[in-house]
C-alpha positions in Angstrom: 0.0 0.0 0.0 1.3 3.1 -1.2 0.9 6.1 1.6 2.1 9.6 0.8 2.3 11.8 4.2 2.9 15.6 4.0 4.1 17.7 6.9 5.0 20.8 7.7 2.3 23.4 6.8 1.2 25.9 9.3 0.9 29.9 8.8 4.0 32.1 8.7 3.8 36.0 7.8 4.5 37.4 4.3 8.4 37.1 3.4 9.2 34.4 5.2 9.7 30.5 4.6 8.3 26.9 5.1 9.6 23.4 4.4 7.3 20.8 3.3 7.8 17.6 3.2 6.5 14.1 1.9 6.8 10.6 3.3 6.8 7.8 1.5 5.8 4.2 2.8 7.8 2.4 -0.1 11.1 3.5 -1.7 11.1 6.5 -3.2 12.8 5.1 -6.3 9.7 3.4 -7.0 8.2 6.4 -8.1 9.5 8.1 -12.1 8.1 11.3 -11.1 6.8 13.2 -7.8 5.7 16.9 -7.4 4.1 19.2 -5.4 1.1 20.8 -6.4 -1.4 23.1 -4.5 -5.3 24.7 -4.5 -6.5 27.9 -2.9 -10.1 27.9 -2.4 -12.1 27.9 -4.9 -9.4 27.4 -7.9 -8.0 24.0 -9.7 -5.3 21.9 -8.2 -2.2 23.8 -10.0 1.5 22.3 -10.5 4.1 23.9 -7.8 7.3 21.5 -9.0 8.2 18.2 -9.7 11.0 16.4 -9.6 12.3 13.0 -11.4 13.5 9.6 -10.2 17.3 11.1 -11.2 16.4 14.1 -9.9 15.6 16.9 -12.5 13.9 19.1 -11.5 10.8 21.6 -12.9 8.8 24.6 -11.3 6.1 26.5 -12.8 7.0 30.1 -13.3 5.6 31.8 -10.2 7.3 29.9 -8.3 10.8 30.2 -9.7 13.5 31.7 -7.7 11.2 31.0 -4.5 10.9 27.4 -4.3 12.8 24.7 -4.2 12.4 21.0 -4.9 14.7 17.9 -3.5 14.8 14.3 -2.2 16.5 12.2 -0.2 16.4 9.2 -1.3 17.6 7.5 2.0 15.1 9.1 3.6 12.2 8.4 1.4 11.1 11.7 1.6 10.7 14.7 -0.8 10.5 18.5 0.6 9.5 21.7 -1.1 11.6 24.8 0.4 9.6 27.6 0.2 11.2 31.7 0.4 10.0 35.0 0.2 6.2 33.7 0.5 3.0 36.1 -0.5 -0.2 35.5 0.3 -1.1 34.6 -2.3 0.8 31.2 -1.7 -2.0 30.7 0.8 -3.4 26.9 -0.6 -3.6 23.5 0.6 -0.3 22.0 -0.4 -0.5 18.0 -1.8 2.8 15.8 -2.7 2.3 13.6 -5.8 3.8 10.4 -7.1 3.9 8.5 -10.3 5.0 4.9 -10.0 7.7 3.7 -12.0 5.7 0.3 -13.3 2.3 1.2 -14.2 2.3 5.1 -14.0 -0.4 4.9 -11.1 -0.4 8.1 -9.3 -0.9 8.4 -5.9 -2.1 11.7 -3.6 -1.5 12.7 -0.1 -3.7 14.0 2.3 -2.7 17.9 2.1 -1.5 20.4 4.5 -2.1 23.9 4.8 -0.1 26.6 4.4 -1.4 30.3 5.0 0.3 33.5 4.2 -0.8 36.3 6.5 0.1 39.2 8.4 
């Protein structure tokens, strides 16, 4: 059974910085792709960054310069290092894999993140 566990949301004021991350209850390397992607209230579920099994990386624009993507592969976890956040960063925040056999994706749960004075 494939579980995907995010942690680390929470609310922090405009400028500052949060590190998600993303469990995983098999081996990471299992997995050809995994991302972050996020949804503000009432808007789609929108790509933040992804990141590949050898560990390219891609961001959509906005979030270029801001956020960063890794893995550590040991650890079976991804993060997603987030600077200089605005408010309107303020979504729930969901880690994403692909499996490597199959291309089943799998969610997480979500966690929160809220950008306010």
């Amino acid at each position: 059974q494939v579980q995907l566990v995010e942690s680390g949301g929470g609310l922090v004021q405009p400028g500052g910085s949060l590190t998600l991350s993303c469990a995983t209850s098999v081996s990471i390397l299992s997995f050809r792709t995994m991302g972050w992607y996020r949804q503000a209230p009432g808007n789609e579920r929108d790509l933040v960054a992804t990141i590949s099994n050898s560990g390219s990386t891609n961001y959509a624009d906005a979030m270029k310069g801001r956020f960063t993507i890794s893995k550590d592969n040991a650890k079976n976890t991804m993060y997603l290092q987030m600077n200089s956040l605005k408010p309107e960063d303020t979504a729930v925040y969901y880690c994403n894999a692909e499996y490597l056999l199959g291309g089943r994706r799998y969610w997480g749960q979500g966690t929160q993140v809220t950008v306010s004075s």
